[in-house]
N, C-alpha and C positions, 0 to 999 in steps of 0.2 A: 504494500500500500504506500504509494508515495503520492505526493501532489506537488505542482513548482511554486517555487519560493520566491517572491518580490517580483521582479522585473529581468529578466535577461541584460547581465552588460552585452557587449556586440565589438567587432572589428573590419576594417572593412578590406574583402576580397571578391576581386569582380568576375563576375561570371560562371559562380560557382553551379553547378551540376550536381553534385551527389556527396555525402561525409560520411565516413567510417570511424567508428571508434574500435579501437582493436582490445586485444585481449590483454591484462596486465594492468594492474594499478598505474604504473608508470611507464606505460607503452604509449605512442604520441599519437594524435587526433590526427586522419587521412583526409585531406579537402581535397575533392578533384574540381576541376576548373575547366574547362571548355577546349584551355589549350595549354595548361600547367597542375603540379600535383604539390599538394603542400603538405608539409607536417608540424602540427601544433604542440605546443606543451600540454599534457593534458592538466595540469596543474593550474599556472598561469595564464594559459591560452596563446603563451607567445610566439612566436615563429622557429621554430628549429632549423628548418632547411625548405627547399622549393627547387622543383624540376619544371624549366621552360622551354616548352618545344619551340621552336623557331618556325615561322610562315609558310617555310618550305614543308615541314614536316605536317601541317596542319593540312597543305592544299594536297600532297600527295597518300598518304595514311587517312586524314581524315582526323575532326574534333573530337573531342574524346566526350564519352556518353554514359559510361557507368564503367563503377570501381567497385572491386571485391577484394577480402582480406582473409585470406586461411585460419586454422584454427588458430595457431600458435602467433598469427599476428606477425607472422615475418615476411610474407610472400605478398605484393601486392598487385592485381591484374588492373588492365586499364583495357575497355572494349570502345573502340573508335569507329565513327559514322561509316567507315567506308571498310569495315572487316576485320580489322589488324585488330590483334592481340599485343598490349605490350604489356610487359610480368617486369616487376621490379621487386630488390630485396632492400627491409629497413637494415639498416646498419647501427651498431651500437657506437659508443662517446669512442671506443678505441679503432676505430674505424673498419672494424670488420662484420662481417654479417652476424647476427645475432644466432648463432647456433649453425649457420649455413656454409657452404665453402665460397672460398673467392669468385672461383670460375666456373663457370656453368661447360659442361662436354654437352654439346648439341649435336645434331643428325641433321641432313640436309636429305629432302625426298623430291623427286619429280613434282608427286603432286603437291607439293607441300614447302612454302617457304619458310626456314628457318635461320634466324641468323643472330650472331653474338650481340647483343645491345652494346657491346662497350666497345666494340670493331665499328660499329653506326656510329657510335655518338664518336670516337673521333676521326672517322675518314670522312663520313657525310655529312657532319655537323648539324645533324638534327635538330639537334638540342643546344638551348643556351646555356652554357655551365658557369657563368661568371659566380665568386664567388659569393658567399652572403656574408657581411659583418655581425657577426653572433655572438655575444658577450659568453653565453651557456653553450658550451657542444656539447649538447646528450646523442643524438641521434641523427642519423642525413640516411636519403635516399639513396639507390642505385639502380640507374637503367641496367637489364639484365640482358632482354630477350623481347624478340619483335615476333611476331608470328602472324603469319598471313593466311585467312583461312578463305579458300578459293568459293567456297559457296553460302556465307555470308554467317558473324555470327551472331546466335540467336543468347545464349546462353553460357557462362561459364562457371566451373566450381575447382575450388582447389583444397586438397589435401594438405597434409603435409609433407615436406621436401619439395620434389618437383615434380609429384601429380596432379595432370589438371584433367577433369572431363569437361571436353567442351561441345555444348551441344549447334550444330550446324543445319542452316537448309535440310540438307540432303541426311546427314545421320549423325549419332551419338559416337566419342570419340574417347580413350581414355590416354594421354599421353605423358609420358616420362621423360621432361623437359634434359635430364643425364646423358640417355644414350638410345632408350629402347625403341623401335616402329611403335604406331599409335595402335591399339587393337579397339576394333568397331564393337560397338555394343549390340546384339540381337536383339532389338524392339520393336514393336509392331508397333503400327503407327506411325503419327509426323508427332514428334517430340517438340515440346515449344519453350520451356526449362527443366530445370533439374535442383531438387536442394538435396541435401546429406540430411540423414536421420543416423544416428551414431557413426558407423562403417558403411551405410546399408545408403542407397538415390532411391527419391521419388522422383520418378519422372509424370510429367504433365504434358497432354495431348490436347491436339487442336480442336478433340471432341468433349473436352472438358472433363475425361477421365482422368485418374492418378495413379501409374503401378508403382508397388513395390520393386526395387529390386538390389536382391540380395546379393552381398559383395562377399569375396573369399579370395586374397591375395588380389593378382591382374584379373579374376575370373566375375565378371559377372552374370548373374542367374534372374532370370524374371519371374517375380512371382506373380502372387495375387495381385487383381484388378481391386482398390477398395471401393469403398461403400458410401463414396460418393458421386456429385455430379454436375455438371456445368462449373466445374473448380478455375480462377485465375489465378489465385497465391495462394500463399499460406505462409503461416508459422510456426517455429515446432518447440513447444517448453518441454523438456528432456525430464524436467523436473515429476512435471504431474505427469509425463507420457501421452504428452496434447499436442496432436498437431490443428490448429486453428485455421482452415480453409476457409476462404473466400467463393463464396458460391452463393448464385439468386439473388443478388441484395442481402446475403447474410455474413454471419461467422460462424461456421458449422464448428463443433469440439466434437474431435474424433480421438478415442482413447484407442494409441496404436496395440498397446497390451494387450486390452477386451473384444479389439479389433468391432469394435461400434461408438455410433455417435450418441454422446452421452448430453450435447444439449446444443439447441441452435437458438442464435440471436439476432433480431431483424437486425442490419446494419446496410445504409445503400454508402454508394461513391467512395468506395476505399481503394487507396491507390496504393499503400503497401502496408505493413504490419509488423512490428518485431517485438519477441518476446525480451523482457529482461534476463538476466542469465538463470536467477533462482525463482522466477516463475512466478512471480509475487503481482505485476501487472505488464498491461499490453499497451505497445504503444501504436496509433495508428492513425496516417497519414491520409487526408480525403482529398479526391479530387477536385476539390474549390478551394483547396489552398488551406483548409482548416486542420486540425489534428488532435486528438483523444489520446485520454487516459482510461483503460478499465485494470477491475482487478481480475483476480485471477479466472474468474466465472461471471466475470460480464459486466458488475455494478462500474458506473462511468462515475470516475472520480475527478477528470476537467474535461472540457469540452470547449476548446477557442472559439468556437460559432455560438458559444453560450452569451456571449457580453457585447454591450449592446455601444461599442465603441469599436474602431478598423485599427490596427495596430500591425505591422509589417512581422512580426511575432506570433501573431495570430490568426490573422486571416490574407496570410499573402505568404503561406511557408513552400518552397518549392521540392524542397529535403530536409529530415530528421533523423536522425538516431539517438541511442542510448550508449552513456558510458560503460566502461567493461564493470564496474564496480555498480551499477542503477543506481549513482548517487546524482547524474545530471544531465540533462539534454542538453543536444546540439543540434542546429537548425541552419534555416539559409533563406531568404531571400532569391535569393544569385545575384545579392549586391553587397550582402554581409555575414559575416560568419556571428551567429547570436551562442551564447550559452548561459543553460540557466541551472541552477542547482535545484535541488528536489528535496521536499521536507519529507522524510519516512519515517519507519516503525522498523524498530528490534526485535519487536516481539514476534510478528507473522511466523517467520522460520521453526522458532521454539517456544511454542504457544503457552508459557505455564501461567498458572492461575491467575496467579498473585502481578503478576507485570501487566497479563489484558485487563484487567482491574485497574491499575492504575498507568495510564499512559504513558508514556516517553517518545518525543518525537527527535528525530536527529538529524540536521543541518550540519556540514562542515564540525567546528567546534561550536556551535550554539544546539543549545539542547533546549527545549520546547515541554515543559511537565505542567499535565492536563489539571486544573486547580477547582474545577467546576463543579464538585460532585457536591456543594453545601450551595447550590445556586438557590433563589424563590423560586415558590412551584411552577409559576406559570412564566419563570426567566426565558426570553431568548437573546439573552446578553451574547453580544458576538465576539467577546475576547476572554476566553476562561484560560488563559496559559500563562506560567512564570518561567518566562526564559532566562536562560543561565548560558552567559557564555564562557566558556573556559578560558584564562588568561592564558599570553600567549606562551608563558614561563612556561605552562602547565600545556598546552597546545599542541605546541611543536615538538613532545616526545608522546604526543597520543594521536597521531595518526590515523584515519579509517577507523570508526568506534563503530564495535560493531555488540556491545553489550549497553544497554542501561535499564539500571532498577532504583525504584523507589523502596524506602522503608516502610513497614508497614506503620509508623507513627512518624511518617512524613518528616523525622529528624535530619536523614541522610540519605544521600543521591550516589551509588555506584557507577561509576564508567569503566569500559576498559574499551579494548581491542585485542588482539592476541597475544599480545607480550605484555601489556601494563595494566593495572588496577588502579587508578582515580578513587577518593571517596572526597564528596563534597559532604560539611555540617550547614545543617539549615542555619544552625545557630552560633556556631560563630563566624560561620561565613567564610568557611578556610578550606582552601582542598589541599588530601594529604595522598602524595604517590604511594602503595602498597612497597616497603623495603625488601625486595627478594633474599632474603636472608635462609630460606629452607628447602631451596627447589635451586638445583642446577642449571636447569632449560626448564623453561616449560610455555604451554601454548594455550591460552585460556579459550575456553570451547562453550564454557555455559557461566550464566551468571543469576542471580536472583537472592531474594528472600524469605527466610520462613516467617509465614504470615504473622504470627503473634509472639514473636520476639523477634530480638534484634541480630539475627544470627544471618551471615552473610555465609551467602553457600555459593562458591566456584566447583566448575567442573575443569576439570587440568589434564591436559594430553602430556606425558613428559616421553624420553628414549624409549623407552622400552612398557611402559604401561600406563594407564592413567590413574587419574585419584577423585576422590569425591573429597572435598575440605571444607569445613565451615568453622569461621571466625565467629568470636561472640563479641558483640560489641557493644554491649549493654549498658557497659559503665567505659567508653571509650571518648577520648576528649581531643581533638582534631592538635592541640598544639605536643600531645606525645607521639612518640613512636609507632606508626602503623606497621607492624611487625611479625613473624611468626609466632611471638607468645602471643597472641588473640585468636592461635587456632586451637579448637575444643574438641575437636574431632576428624580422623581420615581414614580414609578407608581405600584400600587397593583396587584395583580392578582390572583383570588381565585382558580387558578389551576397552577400545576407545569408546566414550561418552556419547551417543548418538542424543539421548534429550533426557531432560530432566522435570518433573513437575512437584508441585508443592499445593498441596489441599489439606487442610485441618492441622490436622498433626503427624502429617506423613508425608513423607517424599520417596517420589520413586524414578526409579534411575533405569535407563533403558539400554545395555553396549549393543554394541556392533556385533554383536558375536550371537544373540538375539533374548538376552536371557534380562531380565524385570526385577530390580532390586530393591524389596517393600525395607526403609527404613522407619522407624515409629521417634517422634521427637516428644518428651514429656520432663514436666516438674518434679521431683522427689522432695525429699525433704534436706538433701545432701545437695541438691542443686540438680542442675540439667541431664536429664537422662536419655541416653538417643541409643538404640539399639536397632541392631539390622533383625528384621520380624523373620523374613523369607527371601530364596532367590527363586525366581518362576521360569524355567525354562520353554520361550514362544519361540523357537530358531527355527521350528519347522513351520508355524501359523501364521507367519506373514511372506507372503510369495518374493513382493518384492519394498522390504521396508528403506529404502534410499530417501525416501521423502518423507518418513514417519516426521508428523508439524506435533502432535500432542499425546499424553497420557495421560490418563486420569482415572486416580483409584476412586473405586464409586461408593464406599462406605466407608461411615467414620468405625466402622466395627472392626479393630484389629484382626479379627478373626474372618472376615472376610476378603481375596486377595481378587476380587474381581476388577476388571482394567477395561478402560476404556481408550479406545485410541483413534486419533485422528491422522490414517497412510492415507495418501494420493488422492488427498478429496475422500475417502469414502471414511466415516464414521464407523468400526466396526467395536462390540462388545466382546471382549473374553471370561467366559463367568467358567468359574469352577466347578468337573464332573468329574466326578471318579478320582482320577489319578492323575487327570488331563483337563482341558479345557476345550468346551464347545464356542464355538463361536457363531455370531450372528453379525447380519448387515442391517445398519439400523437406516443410514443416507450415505447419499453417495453427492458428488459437486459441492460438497464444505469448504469452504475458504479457513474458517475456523470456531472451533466450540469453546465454552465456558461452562465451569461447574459452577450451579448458584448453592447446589445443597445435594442432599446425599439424590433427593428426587429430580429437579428439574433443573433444568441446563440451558442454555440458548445456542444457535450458532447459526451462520448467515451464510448461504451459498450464490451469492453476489446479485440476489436479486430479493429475496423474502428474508426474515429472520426468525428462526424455530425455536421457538417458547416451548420444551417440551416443560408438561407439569407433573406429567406422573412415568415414570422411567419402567418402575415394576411392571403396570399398567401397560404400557406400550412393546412390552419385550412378550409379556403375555397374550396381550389379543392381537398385537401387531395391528391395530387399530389407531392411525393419526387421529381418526375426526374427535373422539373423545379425549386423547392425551398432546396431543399439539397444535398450540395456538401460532397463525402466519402471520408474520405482518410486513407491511409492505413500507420501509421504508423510502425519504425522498433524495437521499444522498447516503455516503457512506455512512454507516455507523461504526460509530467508534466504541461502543460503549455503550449497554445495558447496565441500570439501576433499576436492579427489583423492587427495593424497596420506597423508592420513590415513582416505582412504574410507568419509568420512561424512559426513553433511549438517544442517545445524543449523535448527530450525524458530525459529519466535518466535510467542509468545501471551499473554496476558493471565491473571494468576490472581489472581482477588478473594476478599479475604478479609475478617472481622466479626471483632474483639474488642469483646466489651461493646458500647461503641457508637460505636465506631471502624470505619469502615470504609479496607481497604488495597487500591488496583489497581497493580499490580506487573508488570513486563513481563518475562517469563520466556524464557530462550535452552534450546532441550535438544539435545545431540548424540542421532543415530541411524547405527548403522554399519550400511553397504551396501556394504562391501568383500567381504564371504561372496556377497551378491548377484552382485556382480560376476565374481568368481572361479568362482561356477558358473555364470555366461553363457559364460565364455572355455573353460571346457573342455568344452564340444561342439565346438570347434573349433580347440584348442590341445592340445599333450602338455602332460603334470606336469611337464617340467624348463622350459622356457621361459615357463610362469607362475610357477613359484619364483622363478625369475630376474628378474621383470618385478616381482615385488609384494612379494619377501622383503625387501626396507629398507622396506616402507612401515611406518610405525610403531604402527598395528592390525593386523599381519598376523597376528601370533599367536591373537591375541584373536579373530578373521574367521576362523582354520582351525576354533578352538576352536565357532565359532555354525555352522559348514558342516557341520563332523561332529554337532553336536547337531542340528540341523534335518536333518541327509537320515537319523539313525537314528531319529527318534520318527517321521518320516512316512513311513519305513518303504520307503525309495528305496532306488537301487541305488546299493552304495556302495562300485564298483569304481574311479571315476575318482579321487573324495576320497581313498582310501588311497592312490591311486596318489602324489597329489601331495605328503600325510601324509610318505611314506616314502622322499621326497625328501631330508631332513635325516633321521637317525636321533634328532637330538634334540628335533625339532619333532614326530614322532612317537612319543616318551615323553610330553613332557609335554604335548599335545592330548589325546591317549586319556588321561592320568590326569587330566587335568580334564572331561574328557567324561563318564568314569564315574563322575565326583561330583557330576554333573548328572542323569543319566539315570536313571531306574530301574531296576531290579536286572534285570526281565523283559527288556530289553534289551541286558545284558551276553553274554550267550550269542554271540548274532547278532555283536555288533559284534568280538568278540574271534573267532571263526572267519573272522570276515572278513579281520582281520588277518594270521592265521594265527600267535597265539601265544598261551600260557598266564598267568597269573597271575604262576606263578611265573618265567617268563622275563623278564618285565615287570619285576620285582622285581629279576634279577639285573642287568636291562641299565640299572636304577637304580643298584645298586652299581659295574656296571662305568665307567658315564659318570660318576661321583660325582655324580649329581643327586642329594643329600642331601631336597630339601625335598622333591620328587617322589617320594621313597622312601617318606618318611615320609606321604604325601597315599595311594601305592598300599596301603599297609601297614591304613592305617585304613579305606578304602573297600573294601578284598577281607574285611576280619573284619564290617565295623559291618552286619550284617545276618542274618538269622536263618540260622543254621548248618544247620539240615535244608537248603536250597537252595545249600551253600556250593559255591562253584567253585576254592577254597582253603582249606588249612590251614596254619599255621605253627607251626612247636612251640616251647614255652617260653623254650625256649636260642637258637633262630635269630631270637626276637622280642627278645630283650634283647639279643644282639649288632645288632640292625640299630637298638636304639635308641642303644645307648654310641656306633654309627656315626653315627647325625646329631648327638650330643651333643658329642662329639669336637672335631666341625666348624661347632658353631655356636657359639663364641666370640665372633666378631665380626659374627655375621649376624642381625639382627634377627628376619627371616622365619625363619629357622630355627630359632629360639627360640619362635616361635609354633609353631611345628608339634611341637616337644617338649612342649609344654606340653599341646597338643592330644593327643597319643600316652599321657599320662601320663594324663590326664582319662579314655580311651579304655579303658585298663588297667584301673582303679580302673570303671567298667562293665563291662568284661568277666568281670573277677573280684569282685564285690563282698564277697570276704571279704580285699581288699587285700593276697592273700599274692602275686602276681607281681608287684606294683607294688611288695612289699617287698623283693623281690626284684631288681629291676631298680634300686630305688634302691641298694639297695647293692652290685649292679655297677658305677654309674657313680660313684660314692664312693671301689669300691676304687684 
């Protein structure tokens, strides 16, 4: 889940055509240009080096039209308007190829022109080679290899070293730019691209089908036709095993594993698409110049044709891509190179409780901690964040952070990345490096807290093993020593840390190796007690765990070792049989779940959000309608509160002064506590939902949106009253704020339903001393045209019920508004101001 951050800086390069960002934290950003090829710092964005072809080389070869970059990010091809292939290698600061040899041994064929690039560039002088004045040499270009394909190309892909398939007019080609003849690929059909799925091409036809085909050394094999159709693109997240086809006006998600399509979404005018590397969201380029963010199942997290201002950023992008790290886009004009950084989530990857519970968003060094969760009920305050930025002391040896956690008493703020541990004190405002004092190497792999203490729990890959370690930091003071005596616990583990979760009083721990390690954390009387419960061996029950995002033990019952897991989008349960474990599929397309309690759980599959409420219930009848409530979020969600029965989305809102442009990340609460409440009474009485939801702290506000949404849509609205008239005082003041919502033509209905009058309403005002409510029924039964009145009050009963809330509103703020309001109400009712002169000098006398 990421979203961009402020404004793109920009630089300007003309004529740009296409950008690759390669693989490698510090591997440089590929511009191609029309008739030169650049490479950027990917850090600073500043110019490392530039290949200029010269006039001649442009009128004969041809402009150049699209750039491609191998896995490893060292090969770079360039396909030009008039056929020619030219293949260049990045060069490292010592000026040799980054992993590759000097000299390319090439093959010359009849049909087939090949020839040394570095023999062109200096007998024909293609190329302008002056040199660049460069303060920084990290990295420079090299013309390698020109290649001339006689029947025009369509398509190309490259491996690594020096194979490329290139696909052509006439046929599929696989060649070994070293020494070997090209060998033709056997495919039926006119092939029109090719991408790489692991080892393995899809090729794509002009009839809109997609084969398989299965690679084995030089050999390749065709397999299956899939199971789609009318296909242009696609994209392939390796992660969830998605490849994302463009087909119909859609994005079809084809799971290559299950070998079917597991969900389609309408989507028109998409001109290309690329996944981020760990699958977390999609990025995709439209044919009107516009470009999207979704996540990983579809919810659209920015949309440039969303904003209602033109910005060369926005709705004039000709090419995008994503960094090799998805910490920042890069775009283009074809008059400027933009790049924009991206605010994301730590958590996605390694879903544990306690962290999606309390947000962390991460920027470069500014860190972004979600502060909203104490907002007013019906707050949609658009800035709930306390950012932190990290000094640059403290900065520039924490590179790439790719952990942070809050504590669960909001004292201290965890960072690291894979060599360092940060701890920020909320209070005294100090951050202290972790002193590697007990670890030789080591590579931090997870990070978190257990929920109800102070105990800092890393997961550490070291030579030869990993460890589980947790620091207690309970009585810990930011100006001593952050050190190895603050660890209280470790424990071995002869396979790497794959995830780790923390619910109640338990943490459980997942290796690579496939085996579940129930640890119990508790109080004695000697102090903190943590012992390992069980090891659960799953290494045969998960096909293929590479993407395992979550775990979660589903009871606080020690004695219970049942697991919950969230692999490749599917939800699946591990419950305990026999000697072994059955397992069930409860969803499939999860983005990500949350434990609320040992029963009910939420998780959002980038379009709905599942409120299951009863887990027993649902593994039993396998029955959603009765155990899970949908709801349809407007943006992403960030964040479920049960007990305030709402769920907080996040989005982006851009705004223009003059010539200031602002992009702003905006939080909004939406309450789904009324949702909830009319799920549970198809299968609850009124008294035992009162009792269930009356502390929750929107309850009021949730009866108040139950009863407006079941009278304007005109439902049956025997349950709602039932539950209304469970409190006689939640049932005044619901219905007196119902009826100051609703239209008049609806008072009828709603008030027979009740089975009471106006003026009963009114006295059960006076008799409960609800002053303000008296005063809200007083003005909503007169403030409308009296030919339809369903009450009257006479002169003398409406100034004693005003001297009554006047009386009583000395110290009551609210109350004084509603006088004031009553008095305004007067002075229309009468506009010759004799009752209002009148009432004034009742509450005078």
């Amino acid at each position: 889940m990421s979203f961009p951050y402020l404004v793109p800086s920009s630089i300007p390069i003309a004529g740009i055509v296409d950008i690759v960002a390669t693989n490698g934290s510090e591997a440089p950003i590929v511009v191609l240009t029309d008739d030169s090829l650049h490479l950027l710092d990917p850090v600073h964005k500043s110019p490392l080096c530039k290949h200029v072809r010269s006039a001649a080389s442009v009128e004969v070869r041809g402009f150049n039209v699209k750039v491609k970059v191998n896995k490893t990010g060292k090969l770079i091809s360039v396909i030009t308007s008039k056929s020619f292939l030219l293949i260049y290698s990045i060069m490292g600061n010592n000026g040799t190829d980054m992993g590759y040899d000097e000299v390319f041994s090439v093959y010359n064929s009849s049909s087939t022109l090949l020839q040394n690039g570095l023999v062109l560039e200096k007998q024909l002088s293609f190329f302008n080679t002056n040199p660049l004045d460069l303060p920084i040499h990290k990295a420079t270009v090299r013309f390698k290899v020109l290649l001339k394909v006689a029947h025009g190309v369509r398509d190309v892909v490259m491996f690594d070293k020096y194979e490329v398939v290139l696909v052509t007019d006439d046929n599929v080609q696989l060649i070994n730019l070293e020494s070997d003849e090209p060998v033709t690929l056997s495919i039926e059909g006119v092939v029109t691209k090719v991408s790489t799925l692991n080892e393995d091409l899809l090729a794509f036809k002009d009839d809109g089908s997609v084969q398989l085909i299965k690679r084995s050394g030089r050999t390749f094999v065709p397999m299956e036709t899939l199971k789609v159709e009318k296909v242009t693109d696609c994209a392939i997240n390796e992660n969830f095993s998605l490849i994302t086809f463009v087909s119909n006006d859609s994005l079809v998600y084809y799971n290559y594993e299950l070998h079917e399509i597991i969900k389609v979404l309408p989507f028109k005018d998409i001109k290309s698409l690329q996944w981020v590397n760990d699958g977390d969201f999609l990025l995709i380029l439209s044919t009107k110049e516009t470009w999207s963010l979704l996540s990983t199942f579809g919810c659209k997290l920015f949309d440039s044709s969303d904003h209602d201002y033109s910005s060369p950023w926005l709705t004039a992008v000709k090419t995008i891509t994503i960094s090799a790290d998805g910490t920042e886009l890069f775009s283009s004009d074809g008059e400027k190179f933009f790049s924009q950084r991206l605010l994301r989530s730590t958590s996605l990857s390694a879903q544990i409780n306690h962290d999606l519970d309390k947000p962390v968003l991460v920027v470069g060094s500014e860190l972004h901690v979600y502060t909203g969760h104490e907002m007013a009920v019906a707050s949609s305050k658009a800035i709930n964040w306390h950012i932190l930025k990290i000094p640059f002391e403290q900065s520039h040896q924490l590179p790439n952070i790719k952990h942070t956690s809050v504590s669960s008493d909001g004292k201290y703020l965890a960072v690291a990345n894979s060599k360092a541990l940060l701890l920020y004190s909320y209070r005294d405002r100090d951050w202290s490096f972790y002193q590697n004092d007990y670890f030789n190497d080591l590579t931090i792999c997870h990070l978190t807290w257990f929920g109800k203490l102070n105990l800092l729990i890393l997961g550490i890959k070291l030579a030869d093993h990993s460890e589980l370690v947790i620091f207690d930091l309970r009585k810990f003071k930011s100006h001593e020593r952050f050190a190895s005596e603050y660890v209280v616990f470790r424990y071995d583990l002869p396979s790497d840390i794959q995830l780790i979760n923390v619910t109640d009083n338990d943490i459980v721990v997942y290796t690579d190796n496939g085996k579940f390690y129930h640890i119990h954390v508790g109080i004695s009387l000697t102090g903190l007690k943590i012992d390992l419960l069980k090891v659960m061996n799953h290494s045969t029950l998960l096909k293929s765990p590479k993407n395992l995002r979550s775990v979660i033990k589903i009871s606080k019952d020690v004695r219970n070792h049942d697991i919950l897991v969230l692999n490749n989008g599917e939800l699946i349960l591990f419950r305990e049989h026999d000697s072994g474990y059955r397992q069930h599929l409860l969803f499939d397309t999860i983005e990500y779940v949350y434990k609320l309690n040992d029963e009910e759980y939420y998780m959002f599959n980038g379009e709905h959000i599942f409120l299951v409420k009863n887990l027993t219930e649902l593994i039993k009848t396998r029955d959603p309608s009765n155990t899970v409530l949908k709801l349809k979020p407007q943006a992403y969600p960030l964040l479920l509160i049960l007990k305030r029965g709402l769920f907080v989305t996040l989005e982006n809102i851009l705004t223009k002064r003059k010539n200031i442009e602002l992009n702003t990340i905006t939080t909004n609460n939406s309450i789904f506590l009324q949702d909830m409440i009319r799920f549970e009474l198809t299968n609850s009485n009124a008294e035992e939902i009162y009792q269930k939801y009356c502390s929750f702290k929107n309850f009021p506000f949730a009866m108040e949106l139950l009863l407006y949404q079941t009278v304007i849509n005109d439902e049956d609205l025997t349950t709602i009253i039932k539950l209304i008239q469970v409190n006689p005082l939640y049932e005044l003041n619901v219905v007196s704020k119902c009826l100051r919502k609703i239209e008049t033509q609806y008072w009828d209905r709603l008030l027979k339903s009740l089975g009471v009058t106006p003026s009963e309403l009114v006295q059960k005002a006076i008799t409960m001393k609800e002053w303000r409510t008296l005063g809200i029924l007083v003005v909503i039964f007169l403030n409308y045209d009296t030919a339809n009145a369903v009450m009257s009050i006479e002169e003398e009963s409406l100034i004693s019920i005003m001297k009554l809330i006047y009386d009583n509103a000395q110290d009551d703020d609210e109350l004084w508004e509603t006088s004031f309001e009553m008095l305004r109400f007067l002075k229309l009712l009468d506009p010759t101001c004799a009752l209002l002169k009148r009432c004034q000098s009742a509450l005078t006398s």
